[in-house]
NUNUTOR-569930 format. One record per residue (C-alpha): z, y, x; residue in three letters; residue number from 1. Coordinates in Angstrom, 1 decimal, decimal comma. Layout:
@pz:Z	py:Y	px:X	type:ALA	seq:NUM
...
***
This chain:
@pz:111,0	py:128,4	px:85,1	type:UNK	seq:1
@pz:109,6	py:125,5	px:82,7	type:UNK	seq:2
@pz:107,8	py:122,0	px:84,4	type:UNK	seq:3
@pz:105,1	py:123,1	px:82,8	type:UNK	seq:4
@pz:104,8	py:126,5	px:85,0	type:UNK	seq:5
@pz:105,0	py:125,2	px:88,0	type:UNK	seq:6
@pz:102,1	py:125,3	px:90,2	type:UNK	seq:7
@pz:101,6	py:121,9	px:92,5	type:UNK	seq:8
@pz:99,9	py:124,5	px:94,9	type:UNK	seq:9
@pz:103,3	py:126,1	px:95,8	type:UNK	seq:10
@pz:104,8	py:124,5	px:98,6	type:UNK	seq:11
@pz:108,6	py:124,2	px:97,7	type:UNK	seq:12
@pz:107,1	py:122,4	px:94,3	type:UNK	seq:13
@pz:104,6	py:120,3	px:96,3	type:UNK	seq:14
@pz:107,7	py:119,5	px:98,9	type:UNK	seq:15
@pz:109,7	py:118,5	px:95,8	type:UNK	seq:16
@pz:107,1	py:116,6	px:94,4	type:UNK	seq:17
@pz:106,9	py:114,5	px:97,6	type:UNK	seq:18
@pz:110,7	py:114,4	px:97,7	type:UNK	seq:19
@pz:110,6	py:112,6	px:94,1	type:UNK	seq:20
@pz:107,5	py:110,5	px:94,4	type:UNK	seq:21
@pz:106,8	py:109,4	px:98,1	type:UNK	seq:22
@pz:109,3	py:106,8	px:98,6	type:UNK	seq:23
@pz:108,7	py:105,0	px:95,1	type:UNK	seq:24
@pz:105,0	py:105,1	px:95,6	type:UNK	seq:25
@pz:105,2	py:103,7	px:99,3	type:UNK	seq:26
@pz:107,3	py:101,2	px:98,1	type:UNK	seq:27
@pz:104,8	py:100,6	px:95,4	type:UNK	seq:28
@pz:102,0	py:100,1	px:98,0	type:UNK	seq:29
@pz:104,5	py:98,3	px:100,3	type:UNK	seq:30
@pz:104,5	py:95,4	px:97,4	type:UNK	seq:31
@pz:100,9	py:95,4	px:96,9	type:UNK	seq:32
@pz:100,2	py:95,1	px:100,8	type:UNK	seq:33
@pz:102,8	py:94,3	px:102,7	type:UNK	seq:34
@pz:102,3	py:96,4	px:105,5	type:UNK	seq:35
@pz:104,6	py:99,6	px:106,0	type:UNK	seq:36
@pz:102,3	py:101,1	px:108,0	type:UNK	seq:37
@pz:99,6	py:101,2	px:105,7	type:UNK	seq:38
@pz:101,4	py:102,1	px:102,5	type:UNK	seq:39
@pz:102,9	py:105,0	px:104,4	type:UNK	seq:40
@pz:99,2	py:105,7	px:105,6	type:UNK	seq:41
@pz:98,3	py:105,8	px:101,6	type:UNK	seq:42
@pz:101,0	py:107,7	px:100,5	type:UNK	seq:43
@pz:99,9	py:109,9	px:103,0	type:UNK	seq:44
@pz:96,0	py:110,2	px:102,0	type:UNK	seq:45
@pz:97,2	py:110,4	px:98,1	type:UNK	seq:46
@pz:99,3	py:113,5	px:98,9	type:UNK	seq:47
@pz:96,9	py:115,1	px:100,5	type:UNK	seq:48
@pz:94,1	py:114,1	px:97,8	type:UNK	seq:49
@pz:96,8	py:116,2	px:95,6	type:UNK	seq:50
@pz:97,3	py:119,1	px:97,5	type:UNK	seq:51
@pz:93,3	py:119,3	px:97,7	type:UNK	seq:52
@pz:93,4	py:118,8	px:94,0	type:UNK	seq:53
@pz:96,7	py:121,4	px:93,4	type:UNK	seq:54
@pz:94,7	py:123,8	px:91,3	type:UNK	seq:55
@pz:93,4	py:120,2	px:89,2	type:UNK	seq:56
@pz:96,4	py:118,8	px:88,4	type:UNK	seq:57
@pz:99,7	py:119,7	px:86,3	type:UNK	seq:58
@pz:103,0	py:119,7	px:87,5	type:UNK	seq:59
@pz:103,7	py:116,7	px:84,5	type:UNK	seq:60
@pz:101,0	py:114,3	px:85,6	type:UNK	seq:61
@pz:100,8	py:114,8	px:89,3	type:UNK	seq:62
@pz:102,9	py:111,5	px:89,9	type:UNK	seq:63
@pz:100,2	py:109,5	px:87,8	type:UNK	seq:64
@pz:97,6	py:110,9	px:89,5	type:UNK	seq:65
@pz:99,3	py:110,5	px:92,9	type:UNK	seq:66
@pz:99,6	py:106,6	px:91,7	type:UNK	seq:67
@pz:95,9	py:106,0	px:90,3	type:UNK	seq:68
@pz:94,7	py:108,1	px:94,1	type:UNK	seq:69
@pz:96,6	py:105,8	px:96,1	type:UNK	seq:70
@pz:96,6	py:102,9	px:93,4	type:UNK	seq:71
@pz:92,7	py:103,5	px:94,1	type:UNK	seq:72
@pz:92,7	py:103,9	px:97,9	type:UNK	seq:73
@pz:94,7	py:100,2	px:97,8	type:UNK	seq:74
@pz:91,9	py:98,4	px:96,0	type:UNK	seq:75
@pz:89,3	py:100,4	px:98,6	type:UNK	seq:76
@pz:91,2	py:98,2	px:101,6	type:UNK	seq:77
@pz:92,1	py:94,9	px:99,4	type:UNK	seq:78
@pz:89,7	py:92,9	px:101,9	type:UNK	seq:79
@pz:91,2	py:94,5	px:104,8	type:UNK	seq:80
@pz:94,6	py:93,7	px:103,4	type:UNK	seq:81
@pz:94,1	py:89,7	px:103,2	type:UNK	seq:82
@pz:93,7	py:89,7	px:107,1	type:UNK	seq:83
@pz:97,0	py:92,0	px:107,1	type:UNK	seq:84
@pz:99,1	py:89,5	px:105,4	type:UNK	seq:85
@pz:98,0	py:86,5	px:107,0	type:UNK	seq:86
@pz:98,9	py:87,8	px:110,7	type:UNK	seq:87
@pz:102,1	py:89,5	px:109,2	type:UNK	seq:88
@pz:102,7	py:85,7	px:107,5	type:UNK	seq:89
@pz:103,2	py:84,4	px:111,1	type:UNK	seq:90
@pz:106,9	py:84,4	px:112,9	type:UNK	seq:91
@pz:107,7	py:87,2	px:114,8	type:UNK	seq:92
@pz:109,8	py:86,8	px:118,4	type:UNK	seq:93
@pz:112,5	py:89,1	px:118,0	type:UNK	seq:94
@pz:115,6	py:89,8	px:120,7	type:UNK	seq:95
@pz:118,9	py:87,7	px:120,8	type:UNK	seq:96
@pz:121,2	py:89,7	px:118,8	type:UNK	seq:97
@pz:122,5	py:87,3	px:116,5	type:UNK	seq:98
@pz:123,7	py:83,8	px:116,8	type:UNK	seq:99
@pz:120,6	py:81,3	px:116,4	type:UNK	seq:100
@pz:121,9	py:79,9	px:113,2	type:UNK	seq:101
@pz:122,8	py:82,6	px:111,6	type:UNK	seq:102
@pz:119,2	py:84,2	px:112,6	type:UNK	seq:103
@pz:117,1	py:80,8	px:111,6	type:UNK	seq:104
@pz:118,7	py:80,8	px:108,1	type:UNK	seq:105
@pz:117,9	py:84,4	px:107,4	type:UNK	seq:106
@pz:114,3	py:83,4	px:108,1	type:UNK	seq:107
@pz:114,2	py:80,6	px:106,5	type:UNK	seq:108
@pz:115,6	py:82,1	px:103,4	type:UNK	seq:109
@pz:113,9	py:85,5	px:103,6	type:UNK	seq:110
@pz:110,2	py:83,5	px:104,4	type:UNK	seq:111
@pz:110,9	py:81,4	px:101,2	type:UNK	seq:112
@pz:111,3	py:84,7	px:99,6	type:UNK	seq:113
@pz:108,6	py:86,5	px:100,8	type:UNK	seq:114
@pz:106,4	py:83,2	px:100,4	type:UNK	seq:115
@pz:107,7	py:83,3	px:96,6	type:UNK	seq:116
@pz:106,5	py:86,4	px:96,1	type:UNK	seq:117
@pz:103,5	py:86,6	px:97,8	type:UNK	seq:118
@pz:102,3	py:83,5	px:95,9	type:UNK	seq:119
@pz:102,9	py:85,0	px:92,4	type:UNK	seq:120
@pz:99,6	py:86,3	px:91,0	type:UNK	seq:121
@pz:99,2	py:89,9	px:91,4	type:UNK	seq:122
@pz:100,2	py:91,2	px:87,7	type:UNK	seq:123
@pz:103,5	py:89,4	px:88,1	type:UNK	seq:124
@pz:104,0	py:90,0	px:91,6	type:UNK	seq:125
@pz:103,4	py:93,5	px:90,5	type:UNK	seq:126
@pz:105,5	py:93,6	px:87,4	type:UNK	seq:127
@pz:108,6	py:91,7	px:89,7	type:UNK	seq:128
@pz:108,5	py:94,5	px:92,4	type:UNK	seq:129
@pz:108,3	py:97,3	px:90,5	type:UNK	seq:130
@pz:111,0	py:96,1	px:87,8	type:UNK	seq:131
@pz:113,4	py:95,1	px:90,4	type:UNK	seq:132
@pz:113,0	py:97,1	px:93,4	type:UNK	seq:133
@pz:112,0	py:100,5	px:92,1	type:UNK	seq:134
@pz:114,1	py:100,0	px:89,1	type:UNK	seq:135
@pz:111,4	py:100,9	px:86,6	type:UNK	seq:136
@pz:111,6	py:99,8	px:82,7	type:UNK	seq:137
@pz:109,2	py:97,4	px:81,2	type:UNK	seq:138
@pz:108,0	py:100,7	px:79,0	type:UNK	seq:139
@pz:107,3	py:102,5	px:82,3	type:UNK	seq:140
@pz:105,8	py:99,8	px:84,2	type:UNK	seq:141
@pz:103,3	py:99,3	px:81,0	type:UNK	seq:142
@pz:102,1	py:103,2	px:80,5	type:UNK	seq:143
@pz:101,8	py:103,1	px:84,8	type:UNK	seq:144
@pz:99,4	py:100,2	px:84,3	type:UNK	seq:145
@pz:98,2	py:100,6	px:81,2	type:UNK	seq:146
@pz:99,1	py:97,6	px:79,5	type:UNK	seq:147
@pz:101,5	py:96,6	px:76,9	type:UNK	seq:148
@pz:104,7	py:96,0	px:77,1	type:UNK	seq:149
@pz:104,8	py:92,6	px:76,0	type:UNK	seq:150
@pz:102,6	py:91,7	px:78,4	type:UNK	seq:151
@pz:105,0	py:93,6	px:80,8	type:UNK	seq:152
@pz:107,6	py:91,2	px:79,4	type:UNK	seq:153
@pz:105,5	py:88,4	px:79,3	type:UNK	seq:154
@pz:104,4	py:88,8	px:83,2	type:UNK	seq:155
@pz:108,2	py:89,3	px:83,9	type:UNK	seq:156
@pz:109,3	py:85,8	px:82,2	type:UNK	seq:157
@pz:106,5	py:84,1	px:84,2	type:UNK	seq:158
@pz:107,2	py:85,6	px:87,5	type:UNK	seq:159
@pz:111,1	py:84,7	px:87,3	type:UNK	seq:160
@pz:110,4	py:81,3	px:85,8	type:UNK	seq:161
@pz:107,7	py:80,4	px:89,3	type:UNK	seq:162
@pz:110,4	py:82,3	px:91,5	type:UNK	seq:163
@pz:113,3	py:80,1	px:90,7	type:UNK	seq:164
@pz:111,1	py:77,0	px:90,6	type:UNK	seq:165
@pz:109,3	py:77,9	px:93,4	type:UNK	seq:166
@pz:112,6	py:78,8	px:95,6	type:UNK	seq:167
@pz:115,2	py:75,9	px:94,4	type:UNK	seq:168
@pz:112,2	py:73,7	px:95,1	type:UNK	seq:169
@pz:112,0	py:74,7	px:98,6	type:UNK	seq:170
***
């Protein structure tokens, strides 16, 4: 049986589908956000948007659509978001498992890092995470947002040139 025959209302290719897509699409939201929780929530909302929509949508573009739903359902809690990341921004007490040094220069370095991030403008925070965390090519990073590729490549070279300033600086 062909891609093209499978139905996204049968279970075992619904459960595949979510065994291909659900972690790269929470990560995704996780960059966008920076909550767990609530990319999880999202993933959660655009799978079932699919499964409501199984008779709708072909096996070949149910991950775009699952991407654009909860691409969509994102931008609906953008506001919400900005409160998100500011109380997540603030240091977190945590148990005594480590030695203190070892533990204060893990935060230090992985707040610089998040902080470098966070302060690159979306299409090259964007661009950044999806390159180097979900391991996506320029070519696919431009058709999932509909943009070219050298502006793919031209977000890319910005984002690493403020991340090494913006780090070494620090």
């Amino acid at each position: 049986m062909s891609q093209s025959e499978n139905s996204v209302c049968e279970k075992k290719v619904f459960n595949r589908l979510f065994d291909l897509n659900s972690e790269s699409l929470r990560n995704y939201l996780y960059y966008q956000c920076g909550d767990l929780q609530q990319a999880e929530d999202l993933v959660q909302e655009a799978f079932i948007k699919l499964w409501n929509n199984c008779k709708k949508v072909l096996f070949e573009k149910a991950r775009g659509f699952l991407f654009a739903v909860a691409k969509n359902a994102f931008y609906n809690e953008v506001e919400h978001q900005k409160v998100v990341l500011k109380y997540a921004k603030q240091p977190q007490k945590t148990a005594e498992t480590e030695t203190p040094e070892f533990k204060l220069e893990e935060k230090e370095f992985m707040d610089r890092l998040q902080n470098a991030i966070a302060e690159l403008p979306e299409g090259q925070r964007e661009v950044f995470l999806l390159n180097r965390m979900d391991q996506m090519t320029y070519k696919e990073i431009a058709e999932f947002l509909g943009v070219s590729q050298k502006a793919v490549e031209k977000r890319m070279h910005k984002a690493l040139v403020k991340l090494r300033k913006t780090i070494k600086n620090i």
